[in-house]
VEXZA-777850 format. One record per residue (C-alpha): residue number from 1; residue in one letter; x, y, z. Coordinates in nm, 4 decimals. Last residue first. Layout:
REC num residuo       xx       yy       zz
REC NUM       A        X        Y        Z
...
This chain:
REC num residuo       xx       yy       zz
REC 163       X  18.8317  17.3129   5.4878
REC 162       X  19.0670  17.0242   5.3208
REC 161       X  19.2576  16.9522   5.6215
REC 160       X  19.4707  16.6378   5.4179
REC 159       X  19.4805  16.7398   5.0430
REC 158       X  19.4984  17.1616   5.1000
REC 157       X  19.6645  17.2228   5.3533
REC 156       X  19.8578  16.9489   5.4386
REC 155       X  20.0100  16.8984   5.0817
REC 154       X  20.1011  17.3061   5.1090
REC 153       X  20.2477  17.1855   5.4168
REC 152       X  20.4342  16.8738   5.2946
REC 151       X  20.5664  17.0565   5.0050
REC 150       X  20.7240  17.3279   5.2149
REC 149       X  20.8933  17.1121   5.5006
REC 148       X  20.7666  17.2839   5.8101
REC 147       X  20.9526  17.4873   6.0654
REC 146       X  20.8628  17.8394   5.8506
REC 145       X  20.6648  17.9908   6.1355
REC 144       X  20.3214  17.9686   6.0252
REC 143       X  20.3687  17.5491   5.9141
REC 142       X  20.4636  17.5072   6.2729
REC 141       X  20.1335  17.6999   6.4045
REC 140       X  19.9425  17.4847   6.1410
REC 139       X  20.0672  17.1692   6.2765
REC 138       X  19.9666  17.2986   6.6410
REC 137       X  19.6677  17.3753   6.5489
REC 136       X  19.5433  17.0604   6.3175
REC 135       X  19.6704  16.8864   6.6645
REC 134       X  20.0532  16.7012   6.6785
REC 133       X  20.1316  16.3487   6.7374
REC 132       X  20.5416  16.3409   6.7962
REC 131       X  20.8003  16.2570   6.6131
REC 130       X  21.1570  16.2672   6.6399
REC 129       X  21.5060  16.3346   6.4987
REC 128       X  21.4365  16.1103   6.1349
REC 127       X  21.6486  16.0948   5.8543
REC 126       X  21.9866  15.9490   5.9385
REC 125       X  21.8280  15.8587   6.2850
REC 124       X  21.5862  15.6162   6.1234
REC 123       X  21.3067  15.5953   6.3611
REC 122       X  21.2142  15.2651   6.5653
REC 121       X  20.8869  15.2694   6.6754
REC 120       X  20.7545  15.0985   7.0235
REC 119       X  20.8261  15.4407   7.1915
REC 118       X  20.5265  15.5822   6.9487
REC 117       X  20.2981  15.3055   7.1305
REC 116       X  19.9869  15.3558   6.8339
REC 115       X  19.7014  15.3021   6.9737
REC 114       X  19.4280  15.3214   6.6881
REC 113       X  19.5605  15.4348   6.2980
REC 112       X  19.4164  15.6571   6.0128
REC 111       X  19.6205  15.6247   5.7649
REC 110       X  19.6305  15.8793   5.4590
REC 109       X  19.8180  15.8388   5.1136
REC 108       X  19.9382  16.1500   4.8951
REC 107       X  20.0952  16.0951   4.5584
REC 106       X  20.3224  16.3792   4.4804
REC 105       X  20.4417  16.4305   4.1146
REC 104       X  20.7672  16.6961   4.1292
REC 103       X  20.9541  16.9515   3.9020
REC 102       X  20.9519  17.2078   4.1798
REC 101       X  20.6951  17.4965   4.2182
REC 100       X  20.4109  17.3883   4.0790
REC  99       X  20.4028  17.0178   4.2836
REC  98       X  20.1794  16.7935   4.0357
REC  97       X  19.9470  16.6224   4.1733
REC  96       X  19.8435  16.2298   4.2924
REC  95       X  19.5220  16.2129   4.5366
REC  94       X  19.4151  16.0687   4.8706
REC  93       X  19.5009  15.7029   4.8510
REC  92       X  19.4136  15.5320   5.1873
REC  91       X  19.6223  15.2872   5.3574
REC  90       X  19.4801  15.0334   5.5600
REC  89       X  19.4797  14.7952   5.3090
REC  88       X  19.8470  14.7681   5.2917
REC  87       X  19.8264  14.6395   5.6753
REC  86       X  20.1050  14.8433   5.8020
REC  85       X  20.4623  14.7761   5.9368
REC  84       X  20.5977  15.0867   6.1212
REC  83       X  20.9837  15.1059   6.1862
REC  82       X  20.9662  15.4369   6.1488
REC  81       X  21.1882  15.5776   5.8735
REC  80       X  21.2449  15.2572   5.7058
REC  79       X  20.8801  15.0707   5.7733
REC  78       X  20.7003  15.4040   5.6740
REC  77       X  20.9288  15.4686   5.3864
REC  76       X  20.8974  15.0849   5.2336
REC  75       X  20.5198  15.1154   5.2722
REC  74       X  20.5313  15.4668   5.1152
REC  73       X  20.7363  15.3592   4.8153
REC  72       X  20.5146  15.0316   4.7176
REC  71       X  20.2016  15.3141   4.7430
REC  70       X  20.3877  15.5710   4.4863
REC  69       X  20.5131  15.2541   4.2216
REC  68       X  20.8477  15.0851   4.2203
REC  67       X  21.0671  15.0020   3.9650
REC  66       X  21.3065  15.3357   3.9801
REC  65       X  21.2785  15.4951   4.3651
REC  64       X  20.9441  15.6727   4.4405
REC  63       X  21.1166  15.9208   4.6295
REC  62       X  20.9748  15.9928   5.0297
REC  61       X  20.7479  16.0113   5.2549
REC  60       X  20.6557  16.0491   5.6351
REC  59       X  20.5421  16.3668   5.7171
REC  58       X  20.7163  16.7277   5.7761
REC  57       X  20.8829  16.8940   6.0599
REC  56       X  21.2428  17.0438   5.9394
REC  55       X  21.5573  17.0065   6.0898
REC  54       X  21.7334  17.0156   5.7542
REC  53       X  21.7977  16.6511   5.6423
REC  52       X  22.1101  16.6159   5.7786
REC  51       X  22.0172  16.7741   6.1052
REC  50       X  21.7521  16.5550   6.1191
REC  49       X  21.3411  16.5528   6.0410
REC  48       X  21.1266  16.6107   6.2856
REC  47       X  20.8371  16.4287   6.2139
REC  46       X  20.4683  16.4785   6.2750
REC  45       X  20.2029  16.1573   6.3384
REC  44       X  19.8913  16.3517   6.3222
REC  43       X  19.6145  16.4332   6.5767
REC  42       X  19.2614  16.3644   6.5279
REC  41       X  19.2124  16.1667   6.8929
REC  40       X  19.1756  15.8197   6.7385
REC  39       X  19.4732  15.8957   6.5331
REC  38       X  19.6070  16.0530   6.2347
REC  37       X  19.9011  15.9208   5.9907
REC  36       X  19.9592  16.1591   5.6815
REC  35       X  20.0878  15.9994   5.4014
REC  34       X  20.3798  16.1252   5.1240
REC  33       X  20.5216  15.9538   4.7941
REC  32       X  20.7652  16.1173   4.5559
REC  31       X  20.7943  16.1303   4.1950
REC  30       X  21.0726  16.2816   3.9690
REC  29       X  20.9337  16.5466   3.6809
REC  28       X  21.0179  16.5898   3.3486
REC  27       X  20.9157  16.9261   3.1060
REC  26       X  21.2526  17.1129   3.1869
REC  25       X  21.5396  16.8630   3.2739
REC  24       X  21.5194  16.7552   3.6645
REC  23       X  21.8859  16.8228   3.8049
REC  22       X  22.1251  16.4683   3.9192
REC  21       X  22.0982  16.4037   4.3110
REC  20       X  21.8793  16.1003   4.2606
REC  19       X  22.0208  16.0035   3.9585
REC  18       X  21.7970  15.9877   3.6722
REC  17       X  21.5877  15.7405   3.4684
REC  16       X  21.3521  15.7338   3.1599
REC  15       X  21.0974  15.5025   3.0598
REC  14       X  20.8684  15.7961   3.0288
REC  13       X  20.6046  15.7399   3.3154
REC  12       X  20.2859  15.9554   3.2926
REC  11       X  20.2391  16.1592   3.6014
REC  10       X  20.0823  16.4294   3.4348
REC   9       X  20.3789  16.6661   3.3673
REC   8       X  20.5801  16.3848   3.2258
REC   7       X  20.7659  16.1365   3.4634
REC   6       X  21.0966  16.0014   3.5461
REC   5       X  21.2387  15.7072   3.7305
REC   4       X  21.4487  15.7586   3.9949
REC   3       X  21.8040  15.5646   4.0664
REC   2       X  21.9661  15.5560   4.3932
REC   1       X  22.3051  15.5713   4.4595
């Protein structure tokens, strides 16, 4: 079972811990880590996520598990779900919020990557159906017809497309 550290409002840690599954009280928040990987051509690397996990498209991310920090957690999802080992300095921070509607801080990382071989990834199939690199468009179409995982959209729209 994992264990999550929790957080105030602004991302403040309170030396507090919860359950993974266990409800947020009011006024605490769990953290989670998301990046968006884009390539030479502009497209991004777009999950579908698995049955388990709703069949939903979204990004790579995931819980800031207790001990760790938002940029330890996205290295560890990015070599979990995808097999992908990054130079930590290739990672860009983009911006830590809070989500409004769920008791959630999001940090948001960026990677902008040259030939990537998807078929030399190796996804985790409890978590991860597919991916493919997917235009601004495309995303957006996805994101128009429900497919998308909420918080990654509204993250997508306004952190990573900023217009």
């Amino acid at each position: 079972m994992e264990i999550l550290d929790l957080y105030d409002d602004n991302g403040k840690l309170l030396n507090e811990t919860i359950p993974r599954d266990e409800k947020v009280a009011a006024g605490k928040n769990i953290m989670l880590s998301v990046i968006f990987i884009k390539n030479e051509e502009g497209k991004y690397l777009i999950q579908k996520t698995s049955k388990e996990k709703g069949n939903k498209y979204s990004s790579t991310g995931g819980h800031v598990i207790h001990g760790e920090d938002g940029f330890i957690t996205i290295v560890r999802e990015l070599d979990e779900e995808l097999g992908l080992k990054v130079n930590d300095k290739e990672i860009k921070y983009i911006t830590t919020f809070k989500y409004q509607s769920r008791p959630c801080i999001f940090n948001v990382y960026e990677l902008d990557i040259t030939s990537l071989n998807l078929d030399n990834l190796n996804l985790q199939e409890s978590e991860v159906e597919s991916i493919n690199f997917l235009s601004k468009d495309e995303i957006e179409k996805i994101i128009n017809d429900g497919k998308f995982l909420e918080s990654h959209a509204y993250i997508f729209k306004n952190y990573i497309i900023k217009e």
